[in-house]
KOLKETI-604916 format. One record per residue (C-alpha): x, z, y; chain. Coordinates in Angstrom, 3 decimals. Layout:
BEGIN
SITE      east        up     north  unit
SITE         X         Z         Y     A
...
% end
This chain:
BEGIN
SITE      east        up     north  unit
SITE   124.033   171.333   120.835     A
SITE   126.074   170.003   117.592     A
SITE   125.174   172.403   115.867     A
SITE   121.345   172.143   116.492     A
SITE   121.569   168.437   115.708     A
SITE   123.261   169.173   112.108     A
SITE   120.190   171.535   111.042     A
SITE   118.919   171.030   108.315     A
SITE   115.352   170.894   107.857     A
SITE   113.382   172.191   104.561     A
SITE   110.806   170.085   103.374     A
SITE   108.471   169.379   100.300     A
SITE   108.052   165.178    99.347     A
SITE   105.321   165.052    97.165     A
SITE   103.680   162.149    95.770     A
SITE    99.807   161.170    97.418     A
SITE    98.574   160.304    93.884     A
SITE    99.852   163.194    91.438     A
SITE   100.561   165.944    93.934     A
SITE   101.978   168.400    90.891     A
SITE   105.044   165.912    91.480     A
SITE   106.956   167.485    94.413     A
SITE   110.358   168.106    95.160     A
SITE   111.930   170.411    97.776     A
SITE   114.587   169.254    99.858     A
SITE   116.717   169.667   103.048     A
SITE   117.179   166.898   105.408     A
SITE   118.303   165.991   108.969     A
SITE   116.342   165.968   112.527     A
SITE   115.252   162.741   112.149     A
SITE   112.288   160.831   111.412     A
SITE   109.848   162.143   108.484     A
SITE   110.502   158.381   106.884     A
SITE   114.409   158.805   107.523     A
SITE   114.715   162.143   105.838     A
SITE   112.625   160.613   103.054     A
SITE   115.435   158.274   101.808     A
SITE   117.966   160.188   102.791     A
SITE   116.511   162.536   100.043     A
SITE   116.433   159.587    97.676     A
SITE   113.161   159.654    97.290     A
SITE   111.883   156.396    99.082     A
SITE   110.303   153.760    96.453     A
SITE   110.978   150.790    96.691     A
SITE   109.184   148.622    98.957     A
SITE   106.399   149.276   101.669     A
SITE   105.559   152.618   101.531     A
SITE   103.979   155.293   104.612     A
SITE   104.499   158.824   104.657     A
SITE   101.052   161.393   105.298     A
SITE   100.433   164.951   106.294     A
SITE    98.081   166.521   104.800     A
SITE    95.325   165.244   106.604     A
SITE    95.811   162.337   105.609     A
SITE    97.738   160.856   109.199     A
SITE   100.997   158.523   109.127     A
SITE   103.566   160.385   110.373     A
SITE   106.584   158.154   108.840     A
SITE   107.684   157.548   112.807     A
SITE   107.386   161.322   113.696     A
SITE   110.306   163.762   114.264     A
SITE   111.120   166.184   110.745     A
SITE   111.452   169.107   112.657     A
SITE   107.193   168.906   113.834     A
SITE   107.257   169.407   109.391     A
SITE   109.427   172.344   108.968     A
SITE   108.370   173.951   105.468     A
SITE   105.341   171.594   104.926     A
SITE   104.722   169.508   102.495     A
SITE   104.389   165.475   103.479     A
SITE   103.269   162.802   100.989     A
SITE   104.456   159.227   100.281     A
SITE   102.460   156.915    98.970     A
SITE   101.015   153.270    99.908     A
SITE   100.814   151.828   103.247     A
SITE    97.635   151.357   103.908     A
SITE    96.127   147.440   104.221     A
SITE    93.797   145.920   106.672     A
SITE    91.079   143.278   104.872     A
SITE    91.252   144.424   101.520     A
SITE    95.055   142.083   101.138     A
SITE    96.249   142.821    97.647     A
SITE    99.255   145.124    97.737     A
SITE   102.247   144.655    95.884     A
SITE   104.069   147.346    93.382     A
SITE   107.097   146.714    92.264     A
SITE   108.885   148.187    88.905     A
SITE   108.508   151.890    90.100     A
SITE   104.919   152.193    90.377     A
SITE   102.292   152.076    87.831     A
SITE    98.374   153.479    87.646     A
SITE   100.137   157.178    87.925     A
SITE   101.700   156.729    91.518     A
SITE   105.970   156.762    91.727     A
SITE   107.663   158.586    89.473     A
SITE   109.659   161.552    91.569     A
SITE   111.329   163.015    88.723     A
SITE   113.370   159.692    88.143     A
SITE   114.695   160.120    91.329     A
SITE   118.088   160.836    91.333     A
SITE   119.810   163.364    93.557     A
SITE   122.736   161.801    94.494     A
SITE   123.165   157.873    94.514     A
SITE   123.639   156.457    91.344     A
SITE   126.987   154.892    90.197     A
SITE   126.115   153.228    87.276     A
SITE   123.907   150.522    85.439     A
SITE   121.823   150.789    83.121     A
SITE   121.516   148.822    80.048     A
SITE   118.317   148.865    77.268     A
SITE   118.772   146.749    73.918     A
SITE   115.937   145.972    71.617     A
SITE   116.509   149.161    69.538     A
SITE   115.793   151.265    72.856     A
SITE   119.484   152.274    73.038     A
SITE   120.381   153.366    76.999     A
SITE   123.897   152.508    77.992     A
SITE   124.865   153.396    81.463     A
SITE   127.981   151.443    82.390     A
SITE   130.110   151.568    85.957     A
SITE   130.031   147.843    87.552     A
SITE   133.592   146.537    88.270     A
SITE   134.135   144.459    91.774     A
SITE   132.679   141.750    91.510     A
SITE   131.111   141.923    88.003     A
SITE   128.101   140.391    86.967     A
SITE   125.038   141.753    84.973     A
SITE   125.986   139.777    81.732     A
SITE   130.337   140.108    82.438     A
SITE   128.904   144.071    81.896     A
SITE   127.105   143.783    79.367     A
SITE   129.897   141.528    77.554     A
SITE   132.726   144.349    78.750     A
SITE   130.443   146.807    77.247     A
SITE   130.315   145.545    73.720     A
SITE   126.232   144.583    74.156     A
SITE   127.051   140.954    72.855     A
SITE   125.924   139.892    69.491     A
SITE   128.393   139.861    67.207     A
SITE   127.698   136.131    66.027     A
SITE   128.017   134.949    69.999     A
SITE   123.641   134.832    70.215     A
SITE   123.354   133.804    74.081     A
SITE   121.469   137.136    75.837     A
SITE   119.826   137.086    78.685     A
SITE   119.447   140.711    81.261     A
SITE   115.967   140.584    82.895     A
SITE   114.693   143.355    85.442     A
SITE   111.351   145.043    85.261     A
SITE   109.213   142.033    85.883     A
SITE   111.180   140.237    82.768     A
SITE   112.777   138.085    85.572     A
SITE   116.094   136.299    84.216     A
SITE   118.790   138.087    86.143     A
SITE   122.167   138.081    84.195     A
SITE   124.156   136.281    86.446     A
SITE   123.593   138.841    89.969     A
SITE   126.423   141.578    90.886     A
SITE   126.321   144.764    89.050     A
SITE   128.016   146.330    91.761     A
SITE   124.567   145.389    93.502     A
SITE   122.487   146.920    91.095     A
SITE   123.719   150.469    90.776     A
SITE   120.628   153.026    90.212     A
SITE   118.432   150.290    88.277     A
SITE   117.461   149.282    84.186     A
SITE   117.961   146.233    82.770     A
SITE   116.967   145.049    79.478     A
SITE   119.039   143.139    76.914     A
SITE   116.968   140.120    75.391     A
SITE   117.038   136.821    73.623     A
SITE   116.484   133.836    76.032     A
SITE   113.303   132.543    73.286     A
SITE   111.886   134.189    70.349     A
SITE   111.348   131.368    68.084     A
SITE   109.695   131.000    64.619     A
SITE   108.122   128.082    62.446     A
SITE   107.652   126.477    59.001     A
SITE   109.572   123.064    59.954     A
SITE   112.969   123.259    58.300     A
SITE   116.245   122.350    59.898     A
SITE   118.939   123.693    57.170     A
SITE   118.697   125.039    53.779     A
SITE   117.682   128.903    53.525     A
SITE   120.828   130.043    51.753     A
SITE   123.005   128.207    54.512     A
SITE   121.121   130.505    57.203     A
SITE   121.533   133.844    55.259     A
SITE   125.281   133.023    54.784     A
SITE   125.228   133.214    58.882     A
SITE   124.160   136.530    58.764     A
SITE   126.090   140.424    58.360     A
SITE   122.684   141.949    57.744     A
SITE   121.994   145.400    58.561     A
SITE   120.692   147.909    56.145     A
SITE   116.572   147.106    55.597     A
SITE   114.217   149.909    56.326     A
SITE   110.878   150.328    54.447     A
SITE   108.244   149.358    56.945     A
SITE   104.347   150.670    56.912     A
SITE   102.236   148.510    57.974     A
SITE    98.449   148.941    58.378     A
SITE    95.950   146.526    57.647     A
SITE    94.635   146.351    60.845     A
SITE    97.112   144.669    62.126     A
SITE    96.530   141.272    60.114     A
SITE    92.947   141.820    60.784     A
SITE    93.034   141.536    64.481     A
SITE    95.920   138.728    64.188     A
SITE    93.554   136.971    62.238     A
SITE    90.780   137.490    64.719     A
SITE    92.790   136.253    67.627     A
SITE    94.816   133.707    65.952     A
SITE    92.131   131.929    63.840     A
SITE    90.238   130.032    66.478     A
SITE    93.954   128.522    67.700     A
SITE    93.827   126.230    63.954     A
SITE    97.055   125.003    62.641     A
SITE    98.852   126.346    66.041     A
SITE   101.381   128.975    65.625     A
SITE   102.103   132.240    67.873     A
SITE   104.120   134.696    67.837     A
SITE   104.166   138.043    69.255     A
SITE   105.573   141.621    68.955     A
SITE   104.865   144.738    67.113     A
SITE   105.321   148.492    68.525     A
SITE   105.653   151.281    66.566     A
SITE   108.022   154.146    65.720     A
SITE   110.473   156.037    63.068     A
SITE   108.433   158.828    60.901     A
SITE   110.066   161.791    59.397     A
SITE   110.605   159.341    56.030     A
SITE   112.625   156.989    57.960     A
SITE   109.915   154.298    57.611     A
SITE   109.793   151.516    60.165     A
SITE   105.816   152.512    61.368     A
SITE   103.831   149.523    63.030     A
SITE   100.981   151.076    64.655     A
SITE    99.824   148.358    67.686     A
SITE   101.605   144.789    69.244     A
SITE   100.386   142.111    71.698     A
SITE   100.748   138.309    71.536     A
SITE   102.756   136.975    74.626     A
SITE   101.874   133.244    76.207     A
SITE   103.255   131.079    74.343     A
SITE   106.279   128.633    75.541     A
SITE   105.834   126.025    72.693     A
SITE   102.979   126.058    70.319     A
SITE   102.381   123.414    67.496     A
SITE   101.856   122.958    63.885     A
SITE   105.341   124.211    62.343     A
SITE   106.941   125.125    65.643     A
SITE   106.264   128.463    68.140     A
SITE   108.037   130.498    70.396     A
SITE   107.860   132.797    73.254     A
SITE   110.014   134.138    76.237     A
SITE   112.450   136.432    75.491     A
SITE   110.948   138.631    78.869     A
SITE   108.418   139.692    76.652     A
SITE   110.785   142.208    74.489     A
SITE   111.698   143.534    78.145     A
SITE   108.460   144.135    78.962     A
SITE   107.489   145.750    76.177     A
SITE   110.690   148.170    76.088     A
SITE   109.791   148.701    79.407     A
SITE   106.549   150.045    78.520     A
SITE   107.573   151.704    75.778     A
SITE   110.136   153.576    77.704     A
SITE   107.702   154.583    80.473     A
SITE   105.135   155.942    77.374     A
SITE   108.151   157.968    75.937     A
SITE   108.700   159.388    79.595     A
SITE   105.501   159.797    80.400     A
SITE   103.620   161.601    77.589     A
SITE   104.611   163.291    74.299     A
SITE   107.395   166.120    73.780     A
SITE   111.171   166.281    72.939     A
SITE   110.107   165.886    68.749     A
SITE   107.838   163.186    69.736     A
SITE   109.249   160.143    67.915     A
SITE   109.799   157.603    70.723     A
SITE   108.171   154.069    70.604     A
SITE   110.056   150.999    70.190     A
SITE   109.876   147.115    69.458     A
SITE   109.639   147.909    66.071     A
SITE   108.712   144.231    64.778     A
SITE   108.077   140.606    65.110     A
SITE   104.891   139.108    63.902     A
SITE   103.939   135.199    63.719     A
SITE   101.360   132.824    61.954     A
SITE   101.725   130.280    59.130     A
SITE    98.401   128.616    59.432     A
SITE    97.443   127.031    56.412     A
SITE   101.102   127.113    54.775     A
SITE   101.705   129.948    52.851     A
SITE   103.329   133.079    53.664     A
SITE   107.306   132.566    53.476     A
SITE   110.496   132.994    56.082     A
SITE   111.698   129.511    57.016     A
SITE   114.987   129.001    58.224     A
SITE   113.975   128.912    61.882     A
SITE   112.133   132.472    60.647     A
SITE   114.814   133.602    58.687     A
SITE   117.553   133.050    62.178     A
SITE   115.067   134.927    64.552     A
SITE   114.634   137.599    62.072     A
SITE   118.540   138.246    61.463     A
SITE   119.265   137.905    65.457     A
SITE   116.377   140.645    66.309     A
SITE   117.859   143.164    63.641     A
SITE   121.375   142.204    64.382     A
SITE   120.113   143.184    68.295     A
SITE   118.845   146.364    67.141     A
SITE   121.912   148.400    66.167     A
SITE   120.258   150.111    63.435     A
SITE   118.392   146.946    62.196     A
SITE   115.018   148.854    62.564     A
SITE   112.868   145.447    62.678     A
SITE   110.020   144.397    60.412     A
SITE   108.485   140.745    60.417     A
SITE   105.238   139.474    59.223     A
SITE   104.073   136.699    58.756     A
SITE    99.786   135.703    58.546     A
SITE    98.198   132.892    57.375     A
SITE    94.675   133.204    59.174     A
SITE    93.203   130.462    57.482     A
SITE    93.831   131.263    53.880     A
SITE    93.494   134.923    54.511     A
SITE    97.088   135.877    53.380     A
SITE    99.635   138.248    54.520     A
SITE   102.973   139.092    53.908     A
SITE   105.675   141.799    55.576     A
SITE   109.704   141.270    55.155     A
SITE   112.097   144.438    55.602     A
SITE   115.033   141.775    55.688     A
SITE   115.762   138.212    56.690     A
SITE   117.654   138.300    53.185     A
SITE   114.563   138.581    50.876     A
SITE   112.735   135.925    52.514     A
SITE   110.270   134.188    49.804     A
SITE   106.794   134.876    49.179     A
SITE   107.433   136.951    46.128     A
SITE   109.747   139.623    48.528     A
SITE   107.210   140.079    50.939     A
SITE   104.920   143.187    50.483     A
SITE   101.389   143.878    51.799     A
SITE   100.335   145.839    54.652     A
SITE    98.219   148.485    53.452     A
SITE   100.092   151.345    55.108     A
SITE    98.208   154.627    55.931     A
SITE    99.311   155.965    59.422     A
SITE    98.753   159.513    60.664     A
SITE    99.328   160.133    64.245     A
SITE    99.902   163.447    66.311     A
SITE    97.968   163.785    69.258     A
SITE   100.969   163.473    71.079     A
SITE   102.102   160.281    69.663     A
SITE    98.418   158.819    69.969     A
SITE    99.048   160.059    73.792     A
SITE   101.942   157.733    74.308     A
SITE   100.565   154.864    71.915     A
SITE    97.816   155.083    74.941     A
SITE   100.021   155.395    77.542     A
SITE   101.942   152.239    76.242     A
SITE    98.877   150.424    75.939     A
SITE    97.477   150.985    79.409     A
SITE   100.999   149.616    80.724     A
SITE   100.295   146.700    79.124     A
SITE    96.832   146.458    80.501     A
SITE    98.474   146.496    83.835     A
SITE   100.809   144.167    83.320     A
SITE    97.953   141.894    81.866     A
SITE    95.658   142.433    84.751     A
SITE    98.881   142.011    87.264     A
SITE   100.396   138.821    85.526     A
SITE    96.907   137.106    84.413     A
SITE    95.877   136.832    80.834     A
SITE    97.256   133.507    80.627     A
SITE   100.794   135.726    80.402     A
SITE    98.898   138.128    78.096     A
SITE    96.253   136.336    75.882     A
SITE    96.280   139.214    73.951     A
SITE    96.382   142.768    73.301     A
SITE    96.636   144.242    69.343     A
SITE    95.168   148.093    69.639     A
SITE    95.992   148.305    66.232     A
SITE    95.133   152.048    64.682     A
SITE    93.716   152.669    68.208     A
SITE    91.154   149.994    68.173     A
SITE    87.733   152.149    68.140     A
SITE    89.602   154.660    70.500     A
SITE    90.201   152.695    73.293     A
SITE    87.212   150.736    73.448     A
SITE    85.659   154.424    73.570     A
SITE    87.934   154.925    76.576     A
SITE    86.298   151.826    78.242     A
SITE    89.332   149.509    77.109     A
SITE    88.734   145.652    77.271     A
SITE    87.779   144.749    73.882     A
SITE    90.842   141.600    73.174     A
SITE    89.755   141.567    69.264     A
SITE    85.384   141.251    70.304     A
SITE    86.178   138.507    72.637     A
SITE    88.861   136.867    70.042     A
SITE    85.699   136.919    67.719     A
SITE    83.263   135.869    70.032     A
SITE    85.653   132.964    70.523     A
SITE    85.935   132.558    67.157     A
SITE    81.839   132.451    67.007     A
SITE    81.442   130.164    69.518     A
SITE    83.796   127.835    67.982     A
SITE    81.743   128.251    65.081     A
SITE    78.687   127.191    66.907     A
SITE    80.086   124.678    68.381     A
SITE    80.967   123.138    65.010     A
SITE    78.127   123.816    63.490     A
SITE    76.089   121.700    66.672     A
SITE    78.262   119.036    65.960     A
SITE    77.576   119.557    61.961     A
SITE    73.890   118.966    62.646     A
SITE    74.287   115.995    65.114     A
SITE    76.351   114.459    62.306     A
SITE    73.761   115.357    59.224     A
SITE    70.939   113.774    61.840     A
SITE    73.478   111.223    61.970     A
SITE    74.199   110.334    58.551     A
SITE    69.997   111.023    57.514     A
SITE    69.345   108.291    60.308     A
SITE    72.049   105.945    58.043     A
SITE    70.402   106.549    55.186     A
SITE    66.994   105.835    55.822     A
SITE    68.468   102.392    57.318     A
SITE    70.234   101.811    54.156     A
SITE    67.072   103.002    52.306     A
SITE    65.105   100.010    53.839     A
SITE    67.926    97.408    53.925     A
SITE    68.130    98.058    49.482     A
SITE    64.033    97.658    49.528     A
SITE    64.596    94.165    51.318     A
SITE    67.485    93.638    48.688     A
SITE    65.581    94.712    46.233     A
SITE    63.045    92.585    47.046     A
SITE    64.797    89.646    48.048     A
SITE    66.539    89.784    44.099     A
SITE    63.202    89.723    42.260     A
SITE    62.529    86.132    43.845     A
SITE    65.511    85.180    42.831     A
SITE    65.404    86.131    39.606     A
SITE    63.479    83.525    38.753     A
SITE    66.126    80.851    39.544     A
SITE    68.915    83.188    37.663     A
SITE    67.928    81.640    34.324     A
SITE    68.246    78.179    35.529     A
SITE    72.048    78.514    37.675     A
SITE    72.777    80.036    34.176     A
SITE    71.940    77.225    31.818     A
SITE    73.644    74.508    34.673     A
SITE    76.427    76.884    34.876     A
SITE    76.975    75.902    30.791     A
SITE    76.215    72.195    31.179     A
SITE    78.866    72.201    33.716     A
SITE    81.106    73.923    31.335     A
SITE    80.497    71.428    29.035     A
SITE    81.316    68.525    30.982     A
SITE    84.453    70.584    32.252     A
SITE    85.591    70.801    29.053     A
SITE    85.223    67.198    28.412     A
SITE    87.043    66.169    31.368     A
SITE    89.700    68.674    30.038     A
SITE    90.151    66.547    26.734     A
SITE    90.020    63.503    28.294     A
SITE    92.465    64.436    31.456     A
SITE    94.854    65.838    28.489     A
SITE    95.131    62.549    26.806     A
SITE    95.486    60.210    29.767     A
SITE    98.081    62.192    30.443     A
SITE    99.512    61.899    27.070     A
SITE    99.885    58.550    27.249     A
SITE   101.159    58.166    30.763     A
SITE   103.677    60.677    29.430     A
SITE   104.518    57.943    26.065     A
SITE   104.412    55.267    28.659     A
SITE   106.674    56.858    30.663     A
SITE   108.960    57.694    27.917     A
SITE   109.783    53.872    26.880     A
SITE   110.058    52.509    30.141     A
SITE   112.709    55.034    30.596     A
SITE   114.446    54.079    27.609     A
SITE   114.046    50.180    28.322     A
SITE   115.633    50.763    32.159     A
SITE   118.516    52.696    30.596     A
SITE   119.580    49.408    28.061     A
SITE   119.407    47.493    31.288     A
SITE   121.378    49.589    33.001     A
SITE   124.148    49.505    30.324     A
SITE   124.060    45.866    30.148     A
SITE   124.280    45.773    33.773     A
SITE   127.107    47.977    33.895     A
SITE   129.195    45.869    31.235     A
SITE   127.836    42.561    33.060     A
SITE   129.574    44.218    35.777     A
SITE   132.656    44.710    34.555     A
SITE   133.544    41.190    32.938     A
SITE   132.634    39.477    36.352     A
SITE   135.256    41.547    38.525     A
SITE   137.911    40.965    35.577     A
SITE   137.201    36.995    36.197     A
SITE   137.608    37.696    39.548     A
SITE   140.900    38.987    39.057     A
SITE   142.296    36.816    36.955     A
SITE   141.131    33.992    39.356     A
SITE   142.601    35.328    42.141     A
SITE   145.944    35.499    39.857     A
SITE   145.844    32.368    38.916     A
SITE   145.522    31.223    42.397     A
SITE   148.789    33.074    43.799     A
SITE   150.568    31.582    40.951     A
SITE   149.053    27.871    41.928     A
SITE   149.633    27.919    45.267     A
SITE   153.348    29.364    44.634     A
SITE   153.809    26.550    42.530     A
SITE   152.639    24.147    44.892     A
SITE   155.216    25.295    47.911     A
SITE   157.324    24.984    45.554     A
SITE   156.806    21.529    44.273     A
SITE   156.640    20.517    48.001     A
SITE   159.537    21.985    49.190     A
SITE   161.888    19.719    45.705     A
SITE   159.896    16.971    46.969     A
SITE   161.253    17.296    51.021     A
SITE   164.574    17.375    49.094     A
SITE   164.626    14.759    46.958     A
SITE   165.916    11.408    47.761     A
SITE   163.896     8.665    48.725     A
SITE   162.171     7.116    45.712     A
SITE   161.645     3.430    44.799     A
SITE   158.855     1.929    46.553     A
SITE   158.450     0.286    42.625     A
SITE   157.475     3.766    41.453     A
SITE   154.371     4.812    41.850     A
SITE   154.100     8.329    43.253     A
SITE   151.296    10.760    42.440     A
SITE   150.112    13.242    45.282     A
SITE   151.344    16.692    44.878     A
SITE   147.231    17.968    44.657     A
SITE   147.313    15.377    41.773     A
SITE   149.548    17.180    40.142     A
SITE   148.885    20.689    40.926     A
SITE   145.159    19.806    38.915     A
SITE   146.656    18.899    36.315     A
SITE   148.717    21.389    35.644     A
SITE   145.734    23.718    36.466     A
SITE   143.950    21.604    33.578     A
SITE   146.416    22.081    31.088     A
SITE   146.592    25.936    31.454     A
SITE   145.052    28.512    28.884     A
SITE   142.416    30.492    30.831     A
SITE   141.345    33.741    29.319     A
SITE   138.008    32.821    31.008     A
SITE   136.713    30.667    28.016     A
SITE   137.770    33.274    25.527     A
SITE   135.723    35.704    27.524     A
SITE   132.015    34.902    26.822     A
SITE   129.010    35.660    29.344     A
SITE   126.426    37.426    27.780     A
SITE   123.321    35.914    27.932     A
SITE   119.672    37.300    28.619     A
% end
């Protein structure tokens, strides 16, 4: 009985929407959707196995399947509800091939350059602690962020987790602009540039930049260029796409750093998908943004962006232009050291592709198309064909560069209406004017009359203004003479009051002296006279006030020397 339940079971697991995809395996009695991840071979999420009529059997027993071949594919969905793919499935149906045999033990990482590293998770260990451990850190500490398929930020979830899956190294925002925070030779100095490849660039690349970025004005945007290493070792741009846009102004732009995964993403699927071992794989092979209306240069915002891309690279294999839609300029930079006008050079590359390469160029495209349709073209706004412009629109390819012009048109109409409302405007204005100078006109010839007349008053009172003058000037020339003597007549009074003055308080003092000394006197006469004896009543006695007048009389005063002046 054991050994009837340890059977193993052949089978063939085929894929319902490329059926050349199938892979024979061996798997337990169980059921058919059982033995289908126990083979590894389950995508992931909701998912039905068939027959080959077309029935579910995911619920029936293997051994009813013995050497047939079942299918797995998408559940099927009442209503028409949308259904949901997740990083394994694209317009060709789940890739069996990249299904591993055994379980997986490791993680793998993608940088910018395309370079795979596959790195065993320690306990514990997050996406970015692996990444770190692994030597995938920029050199000049450049925060990185991991994203998963859908460009979802993801560094900080267990590796250990995560075994079996891709994740992409990227920069959190790609950021470029004219405004200038530090001097250009203090940002180079940051920098241990890699070696600078020549880059071919073709022209029709700035024309359908120009086409989608002209209606935008003085906004700047950003977005990414795909391409791939020729046989030269050129850097060879060939298509790109514009990303939305996280900040968007006059000097300033920048977009999420999920873009670059998505776009190694679909690059790696294309180099899976189609083309041969000497097909040169695609790549992010350069940065593109606009200067609108100031000159094609790298600023220092520019010139950072440009050295942290390369730097990312490993083998520095990044090229950035820069387009000035509105002056119709153009310039392309192999290095973030050679960043002024006069370094740039033109793109006027001529690119020959192999029909294989063309096959993945289209196969990269049509990812992005999904993703566009998937995410909204909000996410999207843009897709640059590039060299494959007139083949894909032959292939029934949305058109992104007819409707950027027929944006651009409309805007164009649009102006011009407004234009014309503002010449009917203005013509309106003028005509008003027009009648309001006839009335003028008009209203100045009646008046002219009078003009002679105001002029020949306007003299006479000229003429009496003048006389006034005169006369005002000597009135006040005389005031001025008057004014002068009584000025000198108050002084000599003031002088003689002064001195006036001073003779009256010396009188005062030399009364006041003369006073002490008479009333001193008088105590003391008074005082001898208490003493003396008593005098004969023959005698006549004179009063001591008798006396003291006298001898007041018969004193020298300084007063009669000193003469009061008279006036």
């Amino acid at each position: 009985m054991n050994k009837m339940n340890n059977e193993m079971i052949p089978l063939t697991i085929a894929n319902t929407l490329d059926q050349s995809m199938k892979t024979r395996v061996e798997v337990p009695d169980t059921t058919v959707k059982q033995a289908v991840k126990h083979a590894n071979l389950a995508p992931k999420g909701n998912y039905d196995v068939y027959d080959s009529a077309g029935v579910i059997i995911s619920n029936n027993n293997t051994a009813n399947y013995r050497d047939s071949t079942i299918y797995v594919g998408v559940p099927k969905v009442a209503g028409g509800a949308p259904i949901e793919f997740d990083d394994d499935w694209d317009e060709d149906g789940i890739d069996l091939d990249n299904f591993p045999e055994k379980p997986a033990a490791n993680v793998t990482l993608v940088t910018l350059g395309g370079e795979r590293h596959q790195i065993a998770p320690r306990q514990n260990e997050t996406l970015i602690q692996l990444a770190e451990r692994a030597g995938l850190k920029p050199r000049d500490g450049t925060p990185i962020v991991i994203r998963d398929g859908d460009q979802n930020a993801v560094s900080n979830i267990r590796a250990t987790d995560n075994v079996g899956r891709t994740f992409t190294i990227s920069f959190n925002r790609i950021a470029g602009g004219a405004i200038v925070t530090k001097t250009l030779d203090a940002v180079k100095k940051t920098f241990s540039s890699p070696k600078a490849h020549p880059a071919v660039v073709p022209k029709e690349i700035i024309e359908q930049t120009t086409a989608f970025t002209q209606p935008r004005g003085r906004l700047e945007m950003g977005g990414l260029l795909i391409g791939h290493v020729d046989n030269d070792g050129n850097n060879v741009v060939v298509c790109g796409f514009f990303p939305e846009q996280t900040e968007a102004s006059p000097g300033y732009c920048e977009f999420d750093g999920g873009a670059v995964a998505m776009a190694m993403g679909a690059c790696d699927m294309a180099n899976e998908k189609k083309g041969g071992p000497h097909t040169p794989n695609l790549r992010v092979i350069g940065w593109i943004h606009t200067h609108p209306d100031i000159g094609i240069f790298l600023s220092g915002i520019d010139v950072n962006t440009f050295g942290l891309l390369r730097g990312q690279t490993g083998d520095g294999r990044i090229v950035a232009v820069v387009v000035d839609p509105l002056r119709k300029q153009h310039g392309v930079f192999n290095s973030e050291k050679a960043a002024r006008g006069r370094d740039a050079t033109k793109a006027n590359g001529k690119v020959r592709l192999s029909e294989d390469l063309v096959a993945r160029y289209n196969k990269f495209l049509d990812r992005m198309r999904f993703f566009q349709q998937k995410r909204g073209k909000q996410a999207i706004p843009f897709i640059m064909p590039g060299l494959l412009q007139n083949v894909r629109v032959k292939m029934g390819d949305v058109d992104d560069i007819a409707q950027a012009r027929n944006e651009t048109l409309d805007n164009l109409y649009i102006t011009a209406d407004k234009q014309r409302q503002q010449i009917s405007n203005i013509s309106g204005n003028i005509r008003k004017l027009s009648s309001e100078m006839t009335q003028t006109i008009s209203s100045a010839r009646r008046n002219s009359d009078n003009t002679e007349l105001l002029r020949k008053e306007n003299v006479q009172l000229k003429s009496e203004i003048e006389n006034l003058k005169k006369d005002a000037q000597q009135k006040n020339s005389e005031t001025l003479d008057l004014i002068h003597r009584l000025t000198v007549k108050v002084e000599e009074l003031e002088n003689k009051t002064k001195t006036n003055l001073r003779s009256i308080i010396t009188r005062n003092k030399y009364a006041l002296t003369n006073v002490k000394e008479i009333n001193l006197k008088i105590d003391d006469l008074t005082i001898r006279l208490e003493r003396c004896v008593t005098i004969p009543k023959l005698l006549p006695v004179r009063s001591t006030k008798v006396i003291a007048e006298e001898l007041v009389q018969s004193s020298t005063s300084p007063l009669e020397e000193d003469k009061v002046t008279q006036y």
